[in-house]
Backbone bond lengths (Angstrom), bond angles and torsions (degrees), N, CA, C in turn:
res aa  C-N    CA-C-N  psi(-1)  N-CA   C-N-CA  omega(-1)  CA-C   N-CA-C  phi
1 X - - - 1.462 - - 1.532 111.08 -
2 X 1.319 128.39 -39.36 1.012 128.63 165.78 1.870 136.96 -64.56
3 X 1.415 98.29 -27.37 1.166 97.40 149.27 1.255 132.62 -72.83
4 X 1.283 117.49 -30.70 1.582 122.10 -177.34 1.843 102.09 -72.07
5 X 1.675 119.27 -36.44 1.450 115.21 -176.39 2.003 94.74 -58.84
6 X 1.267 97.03 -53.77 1.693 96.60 -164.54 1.061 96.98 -48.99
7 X 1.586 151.46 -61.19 1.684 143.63 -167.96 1.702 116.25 -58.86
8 X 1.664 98.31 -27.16 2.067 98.00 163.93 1.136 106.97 -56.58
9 X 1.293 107.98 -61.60 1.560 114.94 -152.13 1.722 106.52 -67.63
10 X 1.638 112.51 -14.61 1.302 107.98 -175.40 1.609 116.26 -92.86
11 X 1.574 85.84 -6.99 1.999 88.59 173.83 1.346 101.08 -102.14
12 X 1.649 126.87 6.28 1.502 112.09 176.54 0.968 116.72 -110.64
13 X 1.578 107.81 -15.42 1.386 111.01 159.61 1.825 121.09 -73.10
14 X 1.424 121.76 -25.02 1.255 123.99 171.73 1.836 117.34 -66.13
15 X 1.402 99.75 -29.28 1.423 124.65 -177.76 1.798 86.24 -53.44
16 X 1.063 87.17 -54.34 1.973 105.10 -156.38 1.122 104.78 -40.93
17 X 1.708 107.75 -64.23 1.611 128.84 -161.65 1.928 107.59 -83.27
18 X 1.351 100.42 -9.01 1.608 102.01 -170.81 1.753 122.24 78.93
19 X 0.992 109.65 43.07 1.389 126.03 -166.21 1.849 112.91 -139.54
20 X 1.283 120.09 101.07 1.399 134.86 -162.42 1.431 97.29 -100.78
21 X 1.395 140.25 -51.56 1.391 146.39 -155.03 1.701 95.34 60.23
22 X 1.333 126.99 10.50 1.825 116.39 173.04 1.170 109.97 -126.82
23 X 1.590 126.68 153.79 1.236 130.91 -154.87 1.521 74.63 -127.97
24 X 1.043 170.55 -22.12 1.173 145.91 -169.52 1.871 104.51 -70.49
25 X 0.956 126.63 81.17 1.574 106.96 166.56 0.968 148.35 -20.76
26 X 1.869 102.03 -47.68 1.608 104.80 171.57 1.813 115.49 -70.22
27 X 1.206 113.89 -39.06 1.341 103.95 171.66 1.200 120.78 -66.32
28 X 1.350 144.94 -38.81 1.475 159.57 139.57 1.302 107.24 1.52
29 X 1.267 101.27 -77.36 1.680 119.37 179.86 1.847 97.35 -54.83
30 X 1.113 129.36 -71.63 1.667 117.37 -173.31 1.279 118.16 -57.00
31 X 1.715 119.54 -32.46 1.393 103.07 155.10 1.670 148.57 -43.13
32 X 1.791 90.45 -35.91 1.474 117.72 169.60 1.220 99.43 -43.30
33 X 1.192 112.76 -80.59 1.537 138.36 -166.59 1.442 104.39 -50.60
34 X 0.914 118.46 -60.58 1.763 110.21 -172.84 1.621 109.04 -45.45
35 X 1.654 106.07 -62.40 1.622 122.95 176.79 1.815 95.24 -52.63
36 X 0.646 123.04 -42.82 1.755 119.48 -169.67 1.411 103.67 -54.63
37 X 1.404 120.18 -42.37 1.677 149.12 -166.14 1.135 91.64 -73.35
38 X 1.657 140.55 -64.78 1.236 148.79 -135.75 1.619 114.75 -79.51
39 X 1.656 98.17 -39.38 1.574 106.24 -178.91 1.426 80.30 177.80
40 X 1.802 92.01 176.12 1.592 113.73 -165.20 1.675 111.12 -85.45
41 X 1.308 116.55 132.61 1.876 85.16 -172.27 1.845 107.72 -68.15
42 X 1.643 101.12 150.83 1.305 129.30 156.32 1.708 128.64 -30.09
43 X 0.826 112.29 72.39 1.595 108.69 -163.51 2.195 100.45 -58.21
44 X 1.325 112.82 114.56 0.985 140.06 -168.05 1.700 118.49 -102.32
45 X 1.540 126.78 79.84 1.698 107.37 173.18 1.849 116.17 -110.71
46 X 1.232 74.46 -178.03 2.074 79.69 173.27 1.246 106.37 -151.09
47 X 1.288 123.25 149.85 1.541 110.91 166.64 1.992 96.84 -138.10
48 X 1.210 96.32 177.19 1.628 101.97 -165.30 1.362 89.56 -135.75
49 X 1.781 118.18 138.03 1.038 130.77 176.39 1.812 104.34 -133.16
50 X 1.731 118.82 -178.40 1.686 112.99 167.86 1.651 71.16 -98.06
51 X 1.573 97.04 174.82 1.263 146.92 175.95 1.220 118.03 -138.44
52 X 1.139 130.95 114.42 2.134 116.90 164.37 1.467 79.27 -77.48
53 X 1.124 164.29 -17.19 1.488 126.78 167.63 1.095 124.52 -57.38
54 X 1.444 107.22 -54.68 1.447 117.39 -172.97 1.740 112.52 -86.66
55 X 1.078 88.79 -27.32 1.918 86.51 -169.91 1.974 91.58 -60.66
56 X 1.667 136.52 -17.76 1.340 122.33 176.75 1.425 116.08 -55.26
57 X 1.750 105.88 -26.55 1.214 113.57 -168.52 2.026 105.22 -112.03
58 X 1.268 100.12 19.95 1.536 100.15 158.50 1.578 97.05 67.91
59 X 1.464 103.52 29.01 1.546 94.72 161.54 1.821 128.65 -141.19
60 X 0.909 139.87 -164.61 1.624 130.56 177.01 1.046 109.89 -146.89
61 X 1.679 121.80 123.72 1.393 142.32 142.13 1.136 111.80 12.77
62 X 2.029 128.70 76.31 1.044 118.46 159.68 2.012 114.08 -90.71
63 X 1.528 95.24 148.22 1.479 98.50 -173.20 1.963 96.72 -116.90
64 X 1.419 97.86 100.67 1.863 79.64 164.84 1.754 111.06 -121.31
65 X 1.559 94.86 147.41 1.562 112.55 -173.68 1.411 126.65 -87.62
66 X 1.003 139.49 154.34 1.523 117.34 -178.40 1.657 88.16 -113.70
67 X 0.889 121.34 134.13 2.133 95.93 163.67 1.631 101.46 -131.23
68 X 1.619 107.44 26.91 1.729 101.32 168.33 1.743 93.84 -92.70
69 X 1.869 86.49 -158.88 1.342 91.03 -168.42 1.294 98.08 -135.89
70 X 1.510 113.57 58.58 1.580 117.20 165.30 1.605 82.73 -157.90
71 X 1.935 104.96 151.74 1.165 125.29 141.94 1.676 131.01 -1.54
72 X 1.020 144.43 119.59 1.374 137.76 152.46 1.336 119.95 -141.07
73 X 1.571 111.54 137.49 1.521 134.98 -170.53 1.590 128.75 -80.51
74 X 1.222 141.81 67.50 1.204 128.83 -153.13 1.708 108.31 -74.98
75 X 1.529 112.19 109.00 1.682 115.72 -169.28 1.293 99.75 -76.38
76 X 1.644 129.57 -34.28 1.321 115.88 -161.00 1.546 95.67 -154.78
77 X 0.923 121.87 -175.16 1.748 134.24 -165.50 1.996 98.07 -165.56
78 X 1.410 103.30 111.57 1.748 110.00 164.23 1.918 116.89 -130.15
79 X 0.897 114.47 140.36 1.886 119.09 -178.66 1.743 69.20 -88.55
80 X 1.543 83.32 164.47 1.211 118.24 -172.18 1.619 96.90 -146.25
81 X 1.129 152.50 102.99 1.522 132.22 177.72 1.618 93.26 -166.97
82 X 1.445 128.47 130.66 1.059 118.96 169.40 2.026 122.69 -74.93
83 X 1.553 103.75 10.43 1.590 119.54 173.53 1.431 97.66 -65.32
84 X 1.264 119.97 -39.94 1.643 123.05 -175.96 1.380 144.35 -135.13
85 X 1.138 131.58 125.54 1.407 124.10 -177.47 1.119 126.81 -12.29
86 X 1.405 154.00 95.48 1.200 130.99 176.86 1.588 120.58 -37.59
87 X 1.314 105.82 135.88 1.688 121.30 164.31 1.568 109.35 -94.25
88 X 1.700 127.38 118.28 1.180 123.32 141.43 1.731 133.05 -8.43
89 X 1.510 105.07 102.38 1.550 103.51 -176.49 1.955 118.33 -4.24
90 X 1.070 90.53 160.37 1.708 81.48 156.49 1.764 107.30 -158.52
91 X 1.139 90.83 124.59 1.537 127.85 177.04 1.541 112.07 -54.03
92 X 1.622 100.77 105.98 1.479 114.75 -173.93 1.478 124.75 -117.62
93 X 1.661 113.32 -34.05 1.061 113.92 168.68 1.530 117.51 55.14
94 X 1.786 123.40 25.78 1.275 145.03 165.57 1.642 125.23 -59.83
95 X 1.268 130.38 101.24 1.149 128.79 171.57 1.715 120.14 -70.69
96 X 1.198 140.01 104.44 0.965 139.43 167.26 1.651 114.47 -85.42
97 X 1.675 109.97 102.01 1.646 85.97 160.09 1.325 130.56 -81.53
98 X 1.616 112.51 175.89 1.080 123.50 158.80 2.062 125.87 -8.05
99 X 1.005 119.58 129.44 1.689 136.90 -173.11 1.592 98.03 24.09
100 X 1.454 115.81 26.27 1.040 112.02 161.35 1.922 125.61 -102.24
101 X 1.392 116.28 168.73 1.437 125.71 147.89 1.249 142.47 -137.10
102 X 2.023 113.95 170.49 1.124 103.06 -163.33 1.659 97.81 -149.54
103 X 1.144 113.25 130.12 1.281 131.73 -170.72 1.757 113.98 -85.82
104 X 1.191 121.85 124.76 1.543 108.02 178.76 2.268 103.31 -159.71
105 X 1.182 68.27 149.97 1.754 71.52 177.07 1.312 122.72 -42.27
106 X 1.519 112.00 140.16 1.392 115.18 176.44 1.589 109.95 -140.14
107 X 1.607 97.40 100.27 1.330 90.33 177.09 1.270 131.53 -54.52
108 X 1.703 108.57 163.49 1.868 115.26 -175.04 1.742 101.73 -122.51
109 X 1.295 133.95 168.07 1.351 127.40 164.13 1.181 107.13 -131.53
110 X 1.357 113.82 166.67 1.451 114.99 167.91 1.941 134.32 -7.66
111 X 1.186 105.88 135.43 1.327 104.46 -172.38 1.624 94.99 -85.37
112 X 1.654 95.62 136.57 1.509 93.04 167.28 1.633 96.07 -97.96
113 X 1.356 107.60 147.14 1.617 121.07 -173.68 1.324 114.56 -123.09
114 X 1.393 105.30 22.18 1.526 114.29 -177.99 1.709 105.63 -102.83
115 X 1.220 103.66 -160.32 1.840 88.86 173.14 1.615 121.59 -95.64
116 X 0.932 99.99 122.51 1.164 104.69 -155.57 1.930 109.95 -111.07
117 X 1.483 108.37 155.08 1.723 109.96 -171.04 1.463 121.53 -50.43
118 X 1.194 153.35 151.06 1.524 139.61 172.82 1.857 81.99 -99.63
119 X 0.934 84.86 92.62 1.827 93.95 153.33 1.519 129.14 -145.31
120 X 1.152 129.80 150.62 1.694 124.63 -155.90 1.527 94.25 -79.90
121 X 1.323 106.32 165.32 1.520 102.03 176.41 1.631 108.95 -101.88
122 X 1.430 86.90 175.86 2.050 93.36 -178.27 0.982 104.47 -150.55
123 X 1.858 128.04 165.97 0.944 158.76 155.75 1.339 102.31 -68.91
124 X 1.138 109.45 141.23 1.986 122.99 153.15 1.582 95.28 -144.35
125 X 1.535 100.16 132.16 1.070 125.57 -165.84 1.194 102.55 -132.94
126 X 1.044 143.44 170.61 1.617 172.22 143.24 1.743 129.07 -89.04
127 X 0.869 74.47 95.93 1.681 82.93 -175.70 1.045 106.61 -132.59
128 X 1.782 103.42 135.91 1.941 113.25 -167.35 1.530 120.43 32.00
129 X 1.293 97.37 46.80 1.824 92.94 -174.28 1.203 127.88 98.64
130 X 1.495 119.65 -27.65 1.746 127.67 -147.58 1.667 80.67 -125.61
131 X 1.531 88.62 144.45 1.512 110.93 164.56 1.992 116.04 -87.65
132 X 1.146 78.42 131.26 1.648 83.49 -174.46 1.397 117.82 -129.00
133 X 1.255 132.59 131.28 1.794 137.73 176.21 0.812 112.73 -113.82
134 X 1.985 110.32 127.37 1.399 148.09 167.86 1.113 131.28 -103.19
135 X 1.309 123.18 93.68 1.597 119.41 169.32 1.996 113.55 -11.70
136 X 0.722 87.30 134.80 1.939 98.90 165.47 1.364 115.32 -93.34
137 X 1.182 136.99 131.39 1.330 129.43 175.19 1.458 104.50 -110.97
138 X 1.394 146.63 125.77 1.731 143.81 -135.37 1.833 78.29 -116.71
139 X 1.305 85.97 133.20 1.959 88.80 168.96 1.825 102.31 -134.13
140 X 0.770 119.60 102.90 1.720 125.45 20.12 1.674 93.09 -87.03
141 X 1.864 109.02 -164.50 1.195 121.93 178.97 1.559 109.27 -70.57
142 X 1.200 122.75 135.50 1.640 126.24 149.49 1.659 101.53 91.97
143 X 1.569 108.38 19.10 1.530 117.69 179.77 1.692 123.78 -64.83
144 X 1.279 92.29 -44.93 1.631 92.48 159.50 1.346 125.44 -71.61
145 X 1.557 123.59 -30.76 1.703 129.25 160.40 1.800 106.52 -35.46
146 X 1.394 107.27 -70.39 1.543 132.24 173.99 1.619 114.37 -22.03
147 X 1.428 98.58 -48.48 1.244 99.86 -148.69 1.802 97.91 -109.70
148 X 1.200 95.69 -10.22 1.995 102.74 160.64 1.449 112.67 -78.33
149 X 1.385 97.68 -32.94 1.841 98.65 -166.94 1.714 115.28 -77.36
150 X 1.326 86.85 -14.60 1.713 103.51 -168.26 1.547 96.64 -80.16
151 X 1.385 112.35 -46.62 1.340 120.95 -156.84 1.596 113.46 -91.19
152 X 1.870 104.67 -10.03 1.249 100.78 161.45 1.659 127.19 -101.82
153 X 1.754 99.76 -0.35 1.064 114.53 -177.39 1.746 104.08 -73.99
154 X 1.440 104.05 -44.50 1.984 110.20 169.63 1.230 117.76 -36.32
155 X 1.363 114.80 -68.11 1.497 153.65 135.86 1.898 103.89 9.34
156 X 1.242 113.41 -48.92 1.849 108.45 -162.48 1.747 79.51 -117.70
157 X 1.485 138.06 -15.17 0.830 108.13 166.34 1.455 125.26 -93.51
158 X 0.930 141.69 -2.46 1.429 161.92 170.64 1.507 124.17 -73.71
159 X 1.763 87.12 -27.34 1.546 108.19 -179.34 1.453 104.22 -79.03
160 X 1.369 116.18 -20.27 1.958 122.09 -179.44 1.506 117.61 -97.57
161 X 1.467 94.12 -16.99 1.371 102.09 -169.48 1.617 128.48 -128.96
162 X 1.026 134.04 129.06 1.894 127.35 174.40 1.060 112.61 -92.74
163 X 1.153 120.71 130.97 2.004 129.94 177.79 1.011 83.89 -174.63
164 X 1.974 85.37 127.22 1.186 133.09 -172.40 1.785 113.22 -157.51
165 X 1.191 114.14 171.59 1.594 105.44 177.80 1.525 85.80 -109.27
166 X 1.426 87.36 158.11 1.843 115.48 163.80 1.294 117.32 -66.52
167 X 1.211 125.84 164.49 1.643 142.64 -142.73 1.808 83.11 -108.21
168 X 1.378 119.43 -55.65 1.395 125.55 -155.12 1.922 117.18 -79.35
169 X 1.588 126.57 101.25 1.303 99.62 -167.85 1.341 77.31 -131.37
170 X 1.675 94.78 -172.97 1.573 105.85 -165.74 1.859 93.47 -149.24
171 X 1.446 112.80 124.93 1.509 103.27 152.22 1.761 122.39 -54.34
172 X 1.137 104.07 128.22 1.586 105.49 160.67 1.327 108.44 -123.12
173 X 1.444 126.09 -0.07 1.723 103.48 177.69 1.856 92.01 -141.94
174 X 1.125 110.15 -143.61 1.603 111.90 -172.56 1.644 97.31 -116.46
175 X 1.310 112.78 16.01 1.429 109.04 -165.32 1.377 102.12 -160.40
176 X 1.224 124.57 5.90 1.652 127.09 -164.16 1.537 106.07 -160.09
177 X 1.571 106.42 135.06 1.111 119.99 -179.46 1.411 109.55 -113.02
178 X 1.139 127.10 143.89 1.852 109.06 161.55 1.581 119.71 -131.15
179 X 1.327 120.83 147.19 1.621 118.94 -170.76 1.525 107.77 -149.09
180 X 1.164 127.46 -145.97 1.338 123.38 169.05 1.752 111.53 -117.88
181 X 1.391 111.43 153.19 1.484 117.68 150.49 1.775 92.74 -104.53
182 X 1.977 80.84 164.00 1.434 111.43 -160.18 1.683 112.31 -123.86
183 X 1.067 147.15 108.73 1.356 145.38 -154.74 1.680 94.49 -139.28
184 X 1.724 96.61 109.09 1.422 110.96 173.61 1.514 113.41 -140.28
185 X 1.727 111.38 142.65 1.367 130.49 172.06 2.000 107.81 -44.94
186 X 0.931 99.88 111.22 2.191 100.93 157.80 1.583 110.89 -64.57
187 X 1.296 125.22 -6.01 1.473 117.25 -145.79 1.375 113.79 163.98
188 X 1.356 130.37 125.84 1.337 146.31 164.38 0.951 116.95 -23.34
189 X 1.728 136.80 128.59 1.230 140.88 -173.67 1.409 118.58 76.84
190 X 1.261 136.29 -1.93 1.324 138.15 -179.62 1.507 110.72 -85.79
191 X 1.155 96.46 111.57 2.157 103.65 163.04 1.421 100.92 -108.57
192 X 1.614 97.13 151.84 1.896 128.75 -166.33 1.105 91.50 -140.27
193 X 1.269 106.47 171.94 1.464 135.90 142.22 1.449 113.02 -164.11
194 X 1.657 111.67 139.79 1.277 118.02 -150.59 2.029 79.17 -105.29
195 X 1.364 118.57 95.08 1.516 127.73 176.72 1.690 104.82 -69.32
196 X 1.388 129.83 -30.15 1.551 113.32 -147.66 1.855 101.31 -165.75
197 X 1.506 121.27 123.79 1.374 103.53 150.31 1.919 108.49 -132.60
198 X 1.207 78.36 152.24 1.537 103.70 -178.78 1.147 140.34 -64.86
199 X 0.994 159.44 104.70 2.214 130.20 168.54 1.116 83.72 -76.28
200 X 1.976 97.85 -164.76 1.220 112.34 -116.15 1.971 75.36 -161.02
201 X 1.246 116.17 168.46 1.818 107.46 169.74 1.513 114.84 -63.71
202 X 1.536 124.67 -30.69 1.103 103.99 162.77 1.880 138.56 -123.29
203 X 2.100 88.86 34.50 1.574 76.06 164.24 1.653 90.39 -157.17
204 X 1.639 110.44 153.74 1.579 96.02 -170.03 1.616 83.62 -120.03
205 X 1.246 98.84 171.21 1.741 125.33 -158.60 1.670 114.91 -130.04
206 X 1.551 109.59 103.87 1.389 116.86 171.96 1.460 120.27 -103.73
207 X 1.718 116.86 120.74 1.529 100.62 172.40 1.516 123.36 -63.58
208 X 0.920 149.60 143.20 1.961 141.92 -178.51 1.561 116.17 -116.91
209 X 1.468 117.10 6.98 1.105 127.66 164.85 1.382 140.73 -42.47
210 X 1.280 147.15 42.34 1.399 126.24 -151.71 1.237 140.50 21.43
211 X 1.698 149.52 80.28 1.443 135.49 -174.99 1.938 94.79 80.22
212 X 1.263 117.99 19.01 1.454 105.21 173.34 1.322 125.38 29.14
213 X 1.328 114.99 44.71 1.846 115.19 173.81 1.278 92.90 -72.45
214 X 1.621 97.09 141.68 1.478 120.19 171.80 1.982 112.45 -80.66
215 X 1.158 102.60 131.87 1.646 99.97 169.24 1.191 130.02 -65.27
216 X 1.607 112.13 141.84 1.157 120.97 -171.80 1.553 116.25 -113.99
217 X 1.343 131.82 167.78 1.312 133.97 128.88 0.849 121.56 -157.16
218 X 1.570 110.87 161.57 1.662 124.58 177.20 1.327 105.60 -148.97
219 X 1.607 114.70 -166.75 1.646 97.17 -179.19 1.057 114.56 -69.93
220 X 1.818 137.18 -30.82 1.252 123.56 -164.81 1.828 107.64 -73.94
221 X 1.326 118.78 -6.39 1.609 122.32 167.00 1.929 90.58 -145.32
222 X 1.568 99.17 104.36 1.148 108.98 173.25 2.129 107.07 -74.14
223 X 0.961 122.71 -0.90 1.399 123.62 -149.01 1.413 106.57 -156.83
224 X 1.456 126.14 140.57 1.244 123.98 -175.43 1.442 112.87 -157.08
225 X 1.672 133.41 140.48 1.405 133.78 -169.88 1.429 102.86 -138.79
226 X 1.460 105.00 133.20 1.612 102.60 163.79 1.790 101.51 -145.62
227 X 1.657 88.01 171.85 2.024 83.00 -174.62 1.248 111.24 -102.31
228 X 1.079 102.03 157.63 1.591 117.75 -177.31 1.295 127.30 -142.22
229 X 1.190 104.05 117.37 1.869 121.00 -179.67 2.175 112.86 -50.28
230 X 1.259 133.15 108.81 1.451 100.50 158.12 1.578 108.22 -111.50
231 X 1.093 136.76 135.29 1.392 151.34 159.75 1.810 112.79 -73.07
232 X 1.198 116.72 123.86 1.407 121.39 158.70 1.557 97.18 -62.14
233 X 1.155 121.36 145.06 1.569 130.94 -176.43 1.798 99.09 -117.78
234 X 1.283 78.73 -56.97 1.661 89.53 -176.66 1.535 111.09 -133.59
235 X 1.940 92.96 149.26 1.385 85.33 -177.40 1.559 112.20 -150.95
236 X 1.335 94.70 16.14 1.294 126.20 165.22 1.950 114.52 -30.76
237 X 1.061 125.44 119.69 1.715 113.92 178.04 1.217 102.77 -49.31
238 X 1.407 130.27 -55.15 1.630 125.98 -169.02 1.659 105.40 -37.57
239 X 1.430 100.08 -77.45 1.615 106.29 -169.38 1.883 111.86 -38.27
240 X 1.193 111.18 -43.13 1.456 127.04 160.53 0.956 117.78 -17.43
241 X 1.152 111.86 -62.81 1.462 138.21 -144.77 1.462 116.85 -93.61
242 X 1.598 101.85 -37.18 1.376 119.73 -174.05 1.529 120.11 -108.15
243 X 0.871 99.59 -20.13 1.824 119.64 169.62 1.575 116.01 -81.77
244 X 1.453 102.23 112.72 1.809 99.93 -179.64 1.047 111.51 -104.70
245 X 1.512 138.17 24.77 0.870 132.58 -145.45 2.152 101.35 -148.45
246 X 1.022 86.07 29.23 1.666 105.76 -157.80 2.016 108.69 -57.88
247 X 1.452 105.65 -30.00 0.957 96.47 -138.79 1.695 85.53 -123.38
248 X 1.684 122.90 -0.19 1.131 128.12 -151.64 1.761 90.34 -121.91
249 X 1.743 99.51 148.11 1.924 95.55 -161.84 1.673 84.94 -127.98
250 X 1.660 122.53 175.51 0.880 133.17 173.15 1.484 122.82 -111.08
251 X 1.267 128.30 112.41 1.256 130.50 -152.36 1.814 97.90 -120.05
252 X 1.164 103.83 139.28 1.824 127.22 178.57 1.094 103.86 -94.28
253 X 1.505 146.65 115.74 1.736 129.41 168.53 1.783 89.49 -140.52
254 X 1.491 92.01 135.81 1.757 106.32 166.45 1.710 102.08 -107.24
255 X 1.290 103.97 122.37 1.386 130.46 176.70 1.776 110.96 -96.91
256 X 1.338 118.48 115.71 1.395 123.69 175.29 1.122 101.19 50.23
257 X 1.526 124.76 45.12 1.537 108.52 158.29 1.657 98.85 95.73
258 X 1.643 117.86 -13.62 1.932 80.89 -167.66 1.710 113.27 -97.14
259 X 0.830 94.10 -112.20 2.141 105.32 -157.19 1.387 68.10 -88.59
260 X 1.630 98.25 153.79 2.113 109.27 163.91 1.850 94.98 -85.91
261 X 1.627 91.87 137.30 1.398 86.77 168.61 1.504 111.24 -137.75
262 X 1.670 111.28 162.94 1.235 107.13 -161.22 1.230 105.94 -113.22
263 X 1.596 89.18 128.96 2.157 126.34 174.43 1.072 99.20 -81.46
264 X 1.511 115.34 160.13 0.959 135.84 168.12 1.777 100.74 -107.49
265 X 1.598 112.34 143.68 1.195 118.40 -172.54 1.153 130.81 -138.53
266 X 1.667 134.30 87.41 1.361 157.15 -137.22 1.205 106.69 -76.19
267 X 1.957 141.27 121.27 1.354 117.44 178.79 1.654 82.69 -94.61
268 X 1.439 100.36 138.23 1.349 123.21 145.84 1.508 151.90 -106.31
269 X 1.058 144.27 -167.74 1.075 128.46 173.13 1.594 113.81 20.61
270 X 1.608 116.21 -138.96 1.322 120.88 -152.99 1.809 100.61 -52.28
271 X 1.423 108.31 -40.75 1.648 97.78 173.48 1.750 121.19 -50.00
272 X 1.222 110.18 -45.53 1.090 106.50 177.51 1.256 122.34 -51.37
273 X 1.240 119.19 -53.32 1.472 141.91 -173.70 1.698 101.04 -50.55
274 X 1.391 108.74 -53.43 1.641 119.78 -171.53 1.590 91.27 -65.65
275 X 1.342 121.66 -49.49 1.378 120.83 169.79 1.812 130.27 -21.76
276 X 1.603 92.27 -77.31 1.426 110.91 -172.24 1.586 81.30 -68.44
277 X 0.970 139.51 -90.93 1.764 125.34 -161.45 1.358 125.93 -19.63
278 X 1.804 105.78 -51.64 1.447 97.02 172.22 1.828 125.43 -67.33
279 X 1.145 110.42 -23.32 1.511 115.73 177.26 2.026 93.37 -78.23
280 X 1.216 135.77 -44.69 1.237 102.07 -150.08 1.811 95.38 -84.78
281 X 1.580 125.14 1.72 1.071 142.95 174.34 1.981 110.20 -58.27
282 X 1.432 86.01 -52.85 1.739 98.62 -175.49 1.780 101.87 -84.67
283 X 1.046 110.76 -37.88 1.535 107.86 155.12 1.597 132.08 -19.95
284 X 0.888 110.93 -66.64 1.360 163.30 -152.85 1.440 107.46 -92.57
C-alpha cells in the first residue's frame, strides 16, 4: 500500500509542476483526472541559495518544501540551468515529511561563458521513481546569474594571465613556510596586477615583500615574482576532513585596467609538496 501511495503522490505532484514523463496526450490527460479524483495535489517548492558550506563541495543551498499532507522521498536532486554544465543526478534518498523541509546540496558544473539561453532554472527531482520539474526560486534574486558571471569573469582572466606559486620554499617558523608567487603575461599587450591573495579555512596568507607592492606586468616586464608567507591555521582532523578546498587560495588580479577579480589558485608541484609536509608536521 505504501508503494502504491508513493506513485499517487508522484503523479500529483507532476500534475502540480506540469511534468507527465508521457507523450501520449490522451492518456496524460486521464491520468490528470484520475490523480485530480484521488486527492488534492501536494503543493511542492525549492529555492536555491550559495553556501560556504556547500559551495567547498561545488554545490548550492537547495531548500525543498513539502506543503501536502503525506510523506515524500527525494531519490535524486539535478540543476537544470543553461548557466552550467549539467551535473549527473545525485542520489539522496531524502525523506521529507509532511508541511515540512529539508535543505541538502545541489550540485552546479562548469559555467558555460558562451551565449547562452535566458531561461529560468529548475529542479528535476525523483520522486517514487518518476522524474519531476520544479521551478527554482534564486534567494536572493539573480544568484545563479552572480555566481556564473563571477566565475566566467576568472575564466577570461586566467585566459591572459599565469599565476601560480613557485616550486622553491623554505620553513621559517613551525607552522609557516615562505616562497614566491609568480604573475605572467599569456600574450602580447596584456597588463595585470596581482592586488590581493587569500587563505583558505585551513591556511592563512602573508605577503613579506617590502611596502607590499602588488605585482605587475606588461610587455616591458612580461613576468613578475614576489614572496609569500603561508601559515597552517588549522590542523585540526575535522577541518581536514571537511574542507575540499585545502590546497586551493584566492587570488585578486586586474586585467587591462578593469575591476580586480577573484581566481582561484592551485598549489602544485613543489608548493604542494612543501604544503602536505607542513600540515602532516602540525599533525603530528
Amino acid at each position: 500500500m505504501r508503494g502504491a501511495a508513493s506513485v499517487a503522490i508522484a503523479i500529483m505532484l507532476m500534475v502540480a509542476v506540469g511534468c507527465t514523463g508521457d507523450d501520449d496526450t490522451a492518456d496524460t490527460a486521464d491520468a490528470r483526472e484520475t490523480a485530480g479524483r484521488a486527492a488534492p495535489a501536494a503543493p511542492l517548492t525549492a529555492t536555491v541559495q550559495r553556501s560556504t558550506l556547500f559551495e567547498t563541495h561545488r554545490s548550492l543551498r537547495l531548500t525543498v518544501t513539502n506543503g501536502g499532507n503525506q510523506e515524500l522521498e527525494i531519490g535524486a536532486v539535478q540543476l537544470s540551468s543553461p548557466l552550467f554544465e549539467p551535473v549527473p543526478p545525485q542520489t539522496r534518498d531524502v525523506p521529507v515529511a509532511a508541511s515540512d523541509r529539508v535543505a541538502i546540496p545541489l550540485p552546479f558544473g562548469t559555467a558555460q561563458c558562451d551565449d547562452v539561453a535566458d531561461e529560468p532554472p529548475e529542479l528535476i527531482m525523483r520522486l517514487a521513481g518518476e522524474q519531476v520539474r520544479v521551478g527554482l526560486e534564486e534567494i536572493p534574486g539573480g544568484v545563479l546569474s552572480e555566481l556564473h558571471n563571477s566565475e566566467c569573469a576568472a575564466t577570461a582572466a586566467l585566459a591572459s594571465v599565469d599565476l601560480r606559486f613557485g616550486d622553491t620554499w623554505a620553513r621559517t617558523e613551525a607552522r609557516t613556510i615562505e616562497g614566491e608567487i609568480e604573475l605572467a603575461q599569456r600574450s602580447s599587450g596584456v597588463t595585470a596586477m596581482l592586488d590581493e591573495v587569500r587563505g583558505n579555512v585551513i591556511f592563512s596568507v602573508s605577503t613579506t615583500d617590502a611596502g607590499g607592492s602588488p605585482l605587475e606586468v606588461a610587455d616591458d616586464r612580461p613576468s613578475a615574482a614576489g614572496q609569500i608567507a603561508i601559515t597552517a591555521a588549522r590542523c585540526d582532523p575535522h577541518a581536514l576532513i571537511e574542507y575540499k578546498r585545502t590546497f586551493i587560495f584566492s587570488a585578486y588580479v586586474e586585467v587591462n585596467g578593469g575591476e580586480p577579480t577573484p581566481v582561484d589558485i592551485e598549489a602544485e608541484g613543489g608548493a604542494r609538496r612543501a604544503l602536505e609536509e607542513l600540515l602532516r608536521s602540525c599533525i603530528g
